[in-house]
C-alpha positions as CSV (number, residue, x, y, z in Angstrom):
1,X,124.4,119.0,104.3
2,X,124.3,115.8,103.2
3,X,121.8,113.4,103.8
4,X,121.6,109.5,103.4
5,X,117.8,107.8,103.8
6,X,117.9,104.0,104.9
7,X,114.8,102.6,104.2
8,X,112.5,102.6,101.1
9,X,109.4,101.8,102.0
10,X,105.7,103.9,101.9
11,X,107.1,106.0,105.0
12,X,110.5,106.1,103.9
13,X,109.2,107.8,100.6
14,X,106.2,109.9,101.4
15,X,107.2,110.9,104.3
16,X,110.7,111.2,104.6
17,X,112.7,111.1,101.1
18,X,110.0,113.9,99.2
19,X,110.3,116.4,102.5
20,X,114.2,115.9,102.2
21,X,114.5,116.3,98.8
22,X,112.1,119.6,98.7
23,X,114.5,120.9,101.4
24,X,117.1,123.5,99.7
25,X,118.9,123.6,102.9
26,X,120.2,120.1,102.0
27,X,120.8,117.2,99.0
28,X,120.1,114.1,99.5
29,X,123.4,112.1,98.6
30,X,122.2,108.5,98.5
31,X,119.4,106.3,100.1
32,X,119.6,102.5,100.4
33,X,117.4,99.7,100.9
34,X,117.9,95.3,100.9
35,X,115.2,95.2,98.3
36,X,117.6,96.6,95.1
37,X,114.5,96.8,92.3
38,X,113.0,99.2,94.9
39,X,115.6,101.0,95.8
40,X,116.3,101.4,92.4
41,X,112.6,102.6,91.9
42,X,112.6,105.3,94.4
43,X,115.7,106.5,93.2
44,X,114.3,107.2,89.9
45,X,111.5,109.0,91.0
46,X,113.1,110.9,93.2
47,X,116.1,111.8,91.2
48,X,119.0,110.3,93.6
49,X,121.9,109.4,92.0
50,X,123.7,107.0,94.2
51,X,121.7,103.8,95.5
52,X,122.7,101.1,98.2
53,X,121.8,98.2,99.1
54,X,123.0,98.1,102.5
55,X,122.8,100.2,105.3
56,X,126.7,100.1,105.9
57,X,127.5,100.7,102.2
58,X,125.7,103.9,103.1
59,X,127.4,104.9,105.8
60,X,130.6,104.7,103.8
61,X,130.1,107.3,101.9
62,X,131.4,110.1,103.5
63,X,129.6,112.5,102.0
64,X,127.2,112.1,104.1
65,X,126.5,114.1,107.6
66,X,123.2,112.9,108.5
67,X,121.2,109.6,108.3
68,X,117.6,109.1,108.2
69,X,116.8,105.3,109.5
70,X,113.0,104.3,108.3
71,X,113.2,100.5,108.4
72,X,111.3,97.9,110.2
73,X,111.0,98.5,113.8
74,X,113.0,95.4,115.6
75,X,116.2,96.7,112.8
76,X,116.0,100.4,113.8
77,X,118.0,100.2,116.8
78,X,120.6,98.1,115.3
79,X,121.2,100.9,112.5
80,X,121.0,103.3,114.4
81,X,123.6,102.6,116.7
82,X,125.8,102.5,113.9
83,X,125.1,105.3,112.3
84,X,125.5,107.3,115.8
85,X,129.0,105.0,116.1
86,X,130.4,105.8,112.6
87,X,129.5,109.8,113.5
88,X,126.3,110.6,111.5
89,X,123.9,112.6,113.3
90,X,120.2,110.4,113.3
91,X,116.5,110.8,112.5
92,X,114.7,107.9,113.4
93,X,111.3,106.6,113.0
94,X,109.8,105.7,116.4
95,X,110.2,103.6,118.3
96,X,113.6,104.3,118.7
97,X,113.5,101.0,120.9
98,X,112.0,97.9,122.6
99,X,113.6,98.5,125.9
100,X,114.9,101.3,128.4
101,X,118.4,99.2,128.4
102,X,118.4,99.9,124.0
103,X,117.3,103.0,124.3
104,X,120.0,104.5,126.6
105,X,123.3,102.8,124.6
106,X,121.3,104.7,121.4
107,X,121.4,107.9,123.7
108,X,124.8,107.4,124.8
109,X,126.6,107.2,121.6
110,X,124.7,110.3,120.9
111,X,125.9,111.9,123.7
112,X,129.7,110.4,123.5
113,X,130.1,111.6,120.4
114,X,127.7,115.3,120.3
115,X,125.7,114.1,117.7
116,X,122.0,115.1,117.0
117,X,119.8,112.2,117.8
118,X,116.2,113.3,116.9
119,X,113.2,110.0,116.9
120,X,110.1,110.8,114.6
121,X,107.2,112.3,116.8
122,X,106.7,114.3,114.0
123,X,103.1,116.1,115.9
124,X,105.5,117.6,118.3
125,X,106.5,119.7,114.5
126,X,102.6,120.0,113.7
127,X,101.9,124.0,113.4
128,X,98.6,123.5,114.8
129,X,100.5,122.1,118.1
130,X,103.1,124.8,118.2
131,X,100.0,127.5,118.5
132,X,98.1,125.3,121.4
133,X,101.9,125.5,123.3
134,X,102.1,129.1,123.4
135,X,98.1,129.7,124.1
136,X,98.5,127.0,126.9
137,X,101.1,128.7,128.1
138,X,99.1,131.9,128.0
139,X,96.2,129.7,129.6
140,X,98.9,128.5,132.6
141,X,100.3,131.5,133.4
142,X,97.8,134.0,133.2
143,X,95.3,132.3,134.8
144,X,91.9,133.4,133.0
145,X,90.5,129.8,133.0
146,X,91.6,129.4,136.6
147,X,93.4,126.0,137.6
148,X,94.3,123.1,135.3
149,X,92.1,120.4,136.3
150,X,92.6,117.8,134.5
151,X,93.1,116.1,130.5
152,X,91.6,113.6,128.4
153,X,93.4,112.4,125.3
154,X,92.5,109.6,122.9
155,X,93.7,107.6,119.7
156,X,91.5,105.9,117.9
157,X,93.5,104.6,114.7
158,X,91.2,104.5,111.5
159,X,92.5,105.7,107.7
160,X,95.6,107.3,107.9
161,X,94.9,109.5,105.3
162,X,97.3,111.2,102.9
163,X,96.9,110.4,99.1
164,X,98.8,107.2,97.6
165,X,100.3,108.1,94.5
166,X,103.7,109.8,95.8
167,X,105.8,106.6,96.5
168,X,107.0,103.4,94.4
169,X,106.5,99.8,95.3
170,X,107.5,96.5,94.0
171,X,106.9,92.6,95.1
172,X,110.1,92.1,96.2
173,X,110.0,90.2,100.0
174,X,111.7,91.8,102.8
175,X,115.2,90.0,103.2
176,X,115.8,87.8,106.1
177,X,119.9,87.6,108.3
178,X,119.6,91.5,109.4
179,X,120.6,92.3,112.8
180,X,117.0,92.6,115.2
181,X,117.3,93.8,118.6
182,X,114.8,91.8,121.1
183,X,110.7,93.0,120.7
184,X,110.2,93.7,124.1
185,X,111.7,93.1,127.9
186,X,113.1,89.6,129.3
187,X,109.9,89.3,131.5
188,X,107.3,90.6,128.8
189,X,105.8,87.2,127.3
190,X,106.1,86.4,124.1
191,X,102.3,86.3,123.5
192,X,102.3,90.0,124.6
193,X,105.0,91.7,122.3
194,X,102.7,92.2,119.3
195,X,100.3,94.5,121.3
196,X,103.3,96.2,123.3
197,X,105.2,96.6,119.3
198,X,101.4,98.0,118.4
199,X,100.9,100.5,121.8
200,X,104.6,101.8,120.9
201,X,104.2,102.4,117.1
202,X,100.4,103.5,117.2
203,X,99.7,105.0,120.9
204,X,103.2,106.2,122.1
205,X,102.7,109.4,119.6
206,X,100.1,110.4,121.9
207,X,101.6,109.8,125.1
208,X,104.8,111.7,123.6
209,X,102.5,115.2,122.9
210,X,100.9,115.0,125.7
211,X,104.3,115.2,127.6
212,X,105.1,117.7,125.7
213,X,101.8,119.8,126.7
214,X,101.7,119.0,130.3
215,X,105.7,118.6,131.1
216,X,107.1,116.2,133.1
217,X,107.5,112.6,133.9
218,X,104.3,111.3,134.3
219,X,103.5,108.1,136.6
220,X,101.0,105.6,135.7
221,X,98.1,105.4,137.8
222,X,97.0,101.8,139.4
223,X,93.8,101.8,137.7
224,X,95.5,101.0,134.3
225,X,94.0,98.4,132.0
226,X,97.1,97.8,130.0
227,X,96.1,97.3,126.1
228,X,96.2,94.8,124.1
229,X,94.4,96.1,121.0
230,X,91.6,98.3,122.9
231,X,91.9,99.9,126.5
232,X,92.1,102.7,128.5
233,X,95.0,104.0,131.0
234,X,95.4,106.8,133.1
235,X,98.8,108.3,134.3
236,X,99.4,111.4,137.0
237,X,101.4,114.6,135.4
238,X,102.6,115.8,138.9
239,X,99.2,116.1,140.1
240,X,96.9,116.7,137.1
241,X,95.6,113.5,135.9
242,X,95.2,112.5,131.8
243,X,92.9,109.6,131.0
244,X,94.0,108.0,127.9
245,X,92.0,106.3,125.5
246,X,93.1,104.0,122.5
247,X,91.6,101.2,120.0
248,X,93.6,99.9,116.8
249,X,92.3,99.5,113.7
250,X,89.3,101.2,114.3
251,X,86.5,101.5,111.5
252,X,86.1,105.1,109.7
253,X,88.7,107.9,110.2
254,X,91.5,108.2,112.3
255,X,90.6,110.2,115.3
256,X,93.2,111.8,117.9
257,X,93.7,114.7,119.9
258,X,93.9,115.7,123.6
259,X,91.5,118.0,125.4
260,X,92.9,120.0,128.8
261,X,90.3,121.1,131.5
262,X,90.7,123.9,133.2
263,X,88.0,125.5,135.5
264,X,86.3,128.0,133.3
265,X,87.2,126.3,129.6
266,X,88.9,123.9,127.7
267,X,91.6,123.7,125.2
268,X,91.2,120.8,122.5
269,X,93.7,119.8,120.1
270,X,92.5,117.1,117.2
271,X,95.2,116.0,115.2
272,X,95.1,115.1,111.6
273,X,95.5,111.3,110.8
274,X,99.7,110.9,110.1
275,X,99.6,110.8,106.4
276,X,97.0,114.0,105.8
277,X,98.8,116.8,104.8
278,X,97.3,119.1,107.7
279,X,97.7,121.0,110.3
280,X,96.0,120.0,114.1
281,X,92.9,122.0,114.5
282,X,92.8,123.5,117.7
283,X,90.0,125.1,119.9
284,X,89.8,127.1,123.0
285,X,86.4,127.1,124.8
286,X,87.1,130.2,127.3
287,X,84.5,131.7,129.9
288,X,81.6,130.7,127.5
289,X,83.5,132.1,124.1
290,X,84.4,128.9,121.9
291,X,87.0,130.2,119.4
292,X,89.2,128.5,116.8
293,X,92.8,129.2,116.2
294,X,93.8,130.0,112.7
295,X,95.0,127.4,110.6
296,X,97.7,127.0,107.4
297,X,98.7,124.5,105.1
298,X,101.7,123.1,106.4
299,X,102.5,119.4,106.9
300,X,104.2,117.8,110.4
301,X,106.5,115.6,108.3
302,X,108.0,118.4,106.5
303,X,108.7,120.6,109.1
304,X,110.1,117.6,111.1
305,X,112.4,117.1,108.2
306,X,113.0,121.1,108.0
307,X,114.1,120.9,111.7
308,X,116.5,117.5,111.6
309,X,118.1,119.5,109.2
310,X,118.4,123.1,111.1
311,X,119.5,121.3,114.8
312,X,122.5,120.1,112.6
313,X,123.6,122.4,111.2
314,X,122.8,125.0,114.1
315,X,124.0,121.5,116.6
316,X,120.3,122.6,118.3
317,X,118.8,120.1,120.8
318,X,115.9,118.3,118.6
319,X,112.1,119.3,119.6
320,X,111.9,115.2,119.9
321,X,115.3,113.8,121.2
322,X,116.4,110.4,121.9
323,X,117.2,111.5,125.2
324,X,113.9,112.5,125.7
325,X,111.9,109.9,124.1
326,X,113.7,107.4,126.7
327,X,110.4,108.6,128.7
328,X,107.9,107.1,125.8
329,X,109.9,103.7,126.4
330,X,110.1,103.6,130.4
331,X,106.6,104.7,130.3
332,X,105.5,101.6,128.1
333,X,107.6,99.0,130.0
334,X,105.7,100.4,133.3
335,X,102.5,100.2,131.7
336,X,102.6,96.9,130.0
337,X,104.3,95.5,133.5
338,X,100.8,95.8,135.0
339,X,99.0,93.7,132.5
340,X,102.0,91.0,132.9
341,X,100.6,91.6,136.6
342,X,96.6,90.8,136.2
């Protein structure tokens, strides 16, 4: 399978181009990026043989079956909708969009044309969570802790971890005249859009795994103080209730994770910060016995870009669709509509 990469920068390379490249399932055919000394760069360390400058040269080549779009948020959707349009199955870095309205024409020229659209919650891929789903499941259906009662979750983003050594850089400015699709809704102020482009890069990862834990589309609550930089937020999973907590830019490591209550124990998940090359760490604190789930050396990134590569060639619905993360972006418009409210 070939893959193009669109996008050079620190997440482009660390976190996309070295998991493709390690994959043996796939070759990476080309990459591309505005910046050309950069592109140039990462194509040297990474050993890529063909190098664009635009994302449209790119999809030209027809070599290529998937695309992998890591470029700055507001130019996502844009790519991404050609890519989809010109036949190339899609991972995308979240958000895959500003608005429910760009979110679902992404979604429908998945769908038109039976393409695999996957967007980049890569801790739906962590290990860690993939053992908390089946002992929750265990938890839910067996009934040993008794009810579910209710959750708590929480980001509070610090370092980001990971080491700093494994991508290229240069000075080169970020080109101006690319297409960018609108930051936020029509009624959303202007003054607002930073915080909302903030709660959907930073706090919709945790909104997204918690969906994924506790199924279902959630409502928010009307006790929500909408965030600007530092708030809390509550929303109803058909009747068990997850209190959210989040800050930006906090001081000292990056702290996330969820806890679920049930009546005789808890299960806790704390997730590594994005860039650490870890696993989540997981805990289960049932009828008085605190245990701890066993844990490897895998990385969320890699087996994100392990499994872009398997739903295409197996045409597998992704763990993290674009049709399902159309829920991360209604859920943000309806939470941010309440602080254009107060």
């Amino acid at each position: 399978m070939g893959i193009g990469i669109i996008g050079m920068g620190m997440v482009g390379q660390m976190c996309h181009l070295a998991n493709f490249v390690s994959n043996p399932a796939c070759r990476v055919v080309a990459i591309a990026d505005l910046r050309p000394d950069l592109a140039a760069a990462a194509a040297a360390r990474f050993g890529i043989s063909r190098v664009y400058q635009t994302h449209r040269e790119l999809l030209d080549d027809r070599s290529i079956a998937g695309v992998v779009v890591v470029t700055r948020r507001r130019a996502t959707g844009p790519i991404v909708l050609e890519a989809l349009n010109s036949g190339r199955h899609v991972l995308s870095e979240k958000p895959m969009a500003y608005t429910t309205a760009q979110a679902s024409s992404l979604v429908k020229a998945a769908r038109e044309r039976n393409l695999v659209y996957s967007i980049g919650y890569m801790k739906r891929h962590d290990a860690g969570v993939s053992r908390a789903i089946a002992l929750l499941h265990r938890l839910r259906t067996g009934g040993s802790l008794g009810r579910l009662m209710n959750a708590r979750a929480w980001c509070l983003a610090g370092d980001t971890g990971g080491t700093r050594d494994n991508f290229v850089m240069t000075a080169e400015p970020r080109p101006d005249g690319i297409e960018l699709w609108q930051d936020g809704p029509d009624w959303m102020p202007i003054s607002l859009r930073p915080g909302y482009d903030t709660f959907l890069n930073v706090f919709s990862h945790i909104i997204n795994l918690a969906r994924y834990l506790l199924g279902g589309f959630p409502t928010v609550m009307p006790s929500n103080a909408a965030p600007p930089g530092a708030a809390t937020i509550s929303l109803d999973f058909g009747g068990t209730t997850c209190a959210f907590e989040f800050a930006n830019e906090a001081s000292g490591p990056w702290r996330e994770g969820i806890a679920i209550h049930f009546e005789h124990g808890t299960l806790t998940i704390e997730l590594p910060p994005p860039f650490a090359e870890e696993e989540a760490r997981v805990t289960c604190h049932e009828n008085g016995v605190l245990s701890q789930l066993p844990r490897g050396k895998s990385w969320a990134f890699r087996r994100q870009a392990d499994a872009f590569v398997s739903d295409v060639n197996s045409r597998s619905p992704p763990l993290a669709s674009g049709e399902d993360s159309l829920t991360d972006i209604a859920l943000a418009e309806a939470i941010w509509t309440r602080r254009v409210d107060q």
